[in-house]
DRENVO-473084 format. One record per residue (C-alpha): x, y, z; chain; residue number from 1. Coordinates in pm, 1 decimal, padded with zeros to 6 digits. Example, Ala and Ser with C-alpha at 12.3 -4.5 7.8 and 13.67 -1.06 7.14 Angstrom:
01230.0:-00450.0:00780.0:A:1
01367.0:-00106.0:00714.0:A:2
This chain:
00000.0:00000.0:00000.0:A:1
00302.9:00218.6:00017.1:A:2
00326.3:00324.8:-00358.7:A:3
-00086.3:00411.7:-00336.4:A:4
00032.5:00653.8:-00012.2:A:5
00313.9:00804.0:-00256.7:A:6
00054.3:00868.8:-00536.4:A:7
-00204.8:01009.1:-00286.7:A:8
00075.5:01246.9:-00110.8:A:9
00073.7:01365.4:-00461.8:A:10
-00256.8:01487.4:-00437.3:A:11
-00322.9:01577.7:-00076.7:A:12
00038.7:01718.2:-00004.1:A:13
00229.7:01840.5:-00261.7:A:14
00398.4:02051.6:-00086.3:A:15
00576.8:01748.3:00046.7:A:16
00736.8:01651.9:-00308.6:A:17
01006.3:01920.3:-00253.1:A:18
01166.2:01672.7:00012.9:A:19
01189.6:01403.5:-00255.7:A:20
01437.0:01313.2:-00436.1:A:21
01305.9:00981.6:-00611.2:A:22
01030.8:00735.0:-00554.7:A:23
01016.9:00360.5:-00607.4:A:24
00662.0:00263.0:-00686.0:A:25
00623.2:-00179.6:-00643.9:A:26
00392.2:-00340.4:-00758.7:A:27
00135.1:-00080.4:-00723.2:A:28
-00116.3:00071.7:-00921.9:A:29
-00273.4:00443.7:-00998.4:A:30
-00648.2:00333.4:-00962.6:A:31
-00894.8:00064.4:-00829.2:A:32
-00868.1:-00208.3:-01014.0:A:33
-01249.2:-00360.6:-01065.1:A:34
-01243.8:-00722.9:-00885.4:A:35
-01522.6:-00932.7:-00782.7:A:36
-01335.8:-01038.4:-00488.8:A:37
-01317.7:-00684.8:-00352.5:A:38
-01665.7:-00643.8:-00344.6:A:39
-01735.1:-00994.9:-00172.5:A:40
-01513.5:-00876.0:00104.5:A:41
-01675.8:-00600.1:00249.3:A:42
-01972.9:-00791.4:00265.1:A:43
-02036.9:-00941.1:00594.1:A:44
-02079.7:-01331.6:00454.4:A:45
-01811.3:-01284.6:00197.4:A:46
-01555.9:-01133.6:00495.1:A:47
-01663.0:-01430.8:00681.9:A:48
-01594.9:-01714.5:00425.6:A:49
-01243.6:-01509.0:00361.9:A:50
-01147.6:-01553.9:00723.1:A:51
-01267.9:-01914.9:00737.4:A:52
-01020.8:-01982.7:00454.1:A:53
-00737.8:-01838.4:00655.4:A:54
-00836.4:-02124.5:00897.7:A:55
-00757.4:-02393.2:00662.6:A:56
-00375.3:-02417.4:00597.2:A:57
-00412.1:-02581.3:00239.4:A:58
-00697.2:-02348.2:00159.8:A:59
-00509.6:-02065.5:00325.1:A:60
-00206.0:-02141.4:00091.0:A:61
-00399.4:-02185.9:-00239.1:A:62
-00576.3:-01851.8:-00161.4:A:63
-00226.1:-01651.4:-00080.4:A:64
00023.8:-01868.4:-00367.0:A:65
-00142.4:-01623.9:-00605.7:A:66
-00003.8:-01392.9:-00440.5:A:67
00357.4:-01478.8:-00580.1:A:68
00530.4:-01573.2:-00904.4:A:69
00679.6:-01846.3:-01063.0:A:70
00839.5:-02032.9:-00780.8:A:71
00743.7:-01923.1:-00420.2:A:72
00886.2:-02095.7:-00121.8:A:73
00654.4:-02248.3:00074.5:A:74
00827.0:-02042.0:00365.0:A:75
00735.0:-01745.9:00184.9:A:76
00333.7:-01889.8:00126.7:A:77
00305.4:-01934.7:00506.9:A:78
00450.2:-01643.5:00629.8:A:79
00216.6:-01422.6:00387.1:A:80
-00105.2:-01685.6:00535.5:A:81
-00017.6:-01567.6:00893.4:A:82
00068.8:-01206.9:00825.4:A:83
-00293.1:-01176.2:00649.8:A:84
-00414.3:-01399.0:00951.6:A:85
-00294.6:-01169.4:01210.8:A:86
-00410.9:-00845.8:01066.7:A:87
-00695.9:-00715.8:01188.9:A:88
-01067.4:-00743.4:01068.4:A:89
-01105.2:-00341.5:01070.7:A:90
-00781.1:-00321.0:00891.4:A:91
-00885.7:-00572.5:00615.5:A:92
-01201.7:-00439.9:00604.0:A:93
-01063.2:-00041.6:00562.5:A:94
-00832.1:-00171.7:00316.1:A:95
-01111.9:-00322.5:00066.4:A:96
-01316.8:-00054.4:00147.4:A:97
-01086.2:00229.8:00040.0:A:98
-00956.2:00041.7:-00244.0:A:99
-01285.3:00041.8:-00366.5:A:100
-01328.1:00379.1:-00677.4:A:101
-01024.0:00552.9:-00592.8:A:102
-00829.2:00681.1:-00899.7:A:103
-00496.9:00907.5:-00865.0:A:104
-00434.6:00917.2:-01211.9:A:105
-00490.6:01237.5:-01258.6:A:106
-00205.5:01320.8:-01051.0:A:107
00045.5:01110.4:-01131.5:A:108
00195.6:01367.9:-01391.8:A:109
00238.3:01603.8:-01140.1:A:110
00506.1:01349.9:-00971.9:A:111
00802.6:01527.4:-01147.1:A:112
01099.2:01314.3:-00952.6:A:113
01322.5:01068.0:-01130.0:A:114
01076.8:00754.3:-01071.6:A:115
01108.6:00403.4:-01053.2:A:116
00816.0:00160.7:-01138.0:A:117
00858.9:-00232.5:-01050.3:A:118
00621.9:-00468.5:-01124.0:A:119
00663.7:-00851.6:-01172.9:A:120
00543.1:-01032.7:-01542.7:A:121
00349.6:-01254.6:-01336.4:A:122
00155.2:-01019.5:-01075.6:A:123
-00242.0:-01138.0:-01075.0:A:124
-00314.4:-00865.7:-00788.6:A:125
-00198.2:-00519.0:-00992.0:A:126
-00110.7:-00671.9:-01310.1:A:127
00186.7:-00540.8:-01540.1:A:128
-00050.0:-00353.0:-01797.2:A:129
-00140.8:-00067.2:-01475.6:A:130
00220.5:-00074.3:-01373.9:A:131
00285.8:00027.6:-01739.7:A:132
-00019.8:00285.9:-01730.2:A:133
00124.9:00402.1:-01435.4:A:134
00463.6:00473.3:-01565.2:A:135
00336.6:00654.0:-01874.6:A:136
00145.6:00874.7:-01617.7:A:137
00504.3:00961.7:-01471.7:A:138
00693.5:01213.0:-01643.3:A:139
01058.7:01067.2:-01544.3:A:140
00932.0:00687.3:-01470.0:A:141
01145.3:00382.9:-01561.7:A:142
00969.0:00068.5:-01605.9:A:143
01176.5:-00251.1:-01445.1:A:144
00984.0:-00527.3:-01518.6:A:145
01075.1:-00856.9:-01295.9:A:146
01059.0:-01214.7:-01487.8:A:147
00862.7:-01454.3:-01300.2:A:148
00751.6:-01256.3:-01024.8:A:149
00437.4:-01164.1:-00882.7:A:150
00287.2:-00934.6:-00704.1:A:151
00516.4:-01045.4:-00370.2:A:152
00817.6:-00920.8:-00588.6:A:153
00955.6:-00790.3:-00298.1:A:154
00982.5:-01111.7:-00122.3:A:155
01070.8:-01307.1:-00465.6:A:156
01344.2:-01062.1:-00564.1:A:157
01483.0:-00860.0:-00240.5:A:158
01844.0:-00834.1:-00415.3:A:159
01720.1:-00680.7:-00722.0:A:160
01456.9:-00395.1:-00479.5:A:161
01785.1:-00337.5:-00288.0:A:162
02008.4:-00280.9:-00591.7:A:163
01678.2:-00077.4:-00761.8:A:164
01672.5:00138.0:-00388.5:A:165
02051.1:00159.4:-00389.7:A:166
02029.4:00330.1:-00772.7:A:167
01773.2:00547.4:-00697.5:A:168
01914.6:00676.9:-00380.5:A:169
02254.7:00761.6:-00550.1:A:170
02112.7:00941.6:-00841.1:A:171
């Protein structure tokens, strides 16, 4: 949810962008994306049956190994399972909610820092195609697109975030 909190500092505090000297944006996207699953969610039955799901490890894993890319560790599966499992059910509940019609894509042009937009080929939760939107939002965005990862790129690919962090904190 960090990159959507970037994008929305763009438009509720742009007085903050003078501080900033680039921005990273991972696997993140510049406006609600319309899913089913969303709208189940904030439902009262269809929060239930999510949370019942958590309950089941196999079900639990199914549910979250879409999550990932081409070869998650089952390590990485479980440890996503419990972190969704131990978050609360007003967070999970504010998070559908608010993901629900936003759109900052009218300000992403107004993001004039040297910009870095990550997304892996295999993401099923903010798919490449709005990472690309995004970027050709950005006036200064690079596109870095990660082979085989998903939308837990940061978990898949830590060395290459670090070494995309490292170059954008140098320049």
């Amino acid at each position: 949810m960090g990159g959507i909190g970037i994008q929305a500092m763009v438009r509720y505090r742009p007085d903050l962008l003078e501080r900033v000297r680039g921005v990273a944006l991972v696997a993140t996207t510049p406006k609600a994306i319309e899913n089913p699953a969303t709208k189940v969610l904030v439902t009262d039955a269809g929060f239930r049956v999510y949370r019942r799901l958590l309950q089941s490890e196999t079900q639990a894993r199914v549910l979250m190994r879409g999550g990932f890319g081409r070869r998650p560790s089952i390590e990485q599966i479980d440890f996503l399972c419990r972190s969704w499992d131990q978050t609360p059910d007003a967070t999970l509940r504010g998070l559908a909610d608010g993901l629900d019609g936003f759109d900052l894509t009218a300000e992403a042009g107004l993001l004039d820092k040297r910009t870095i937009v990550v997304c892996g080929d295999r993401d099923q939760v903010t798919p490449l195609e709005l990472s690309q939107s995004l970027a050709s939002c950005l006036p200064r965005a690079e596109l870095e697109v990660v082979k085989g990862a998903g939308h837990m790129v940061i978990w898949e690919r830590p060395d290459l975030i670090t070494e995309t962090l490292a170059d954008l904190s140098l320049s």
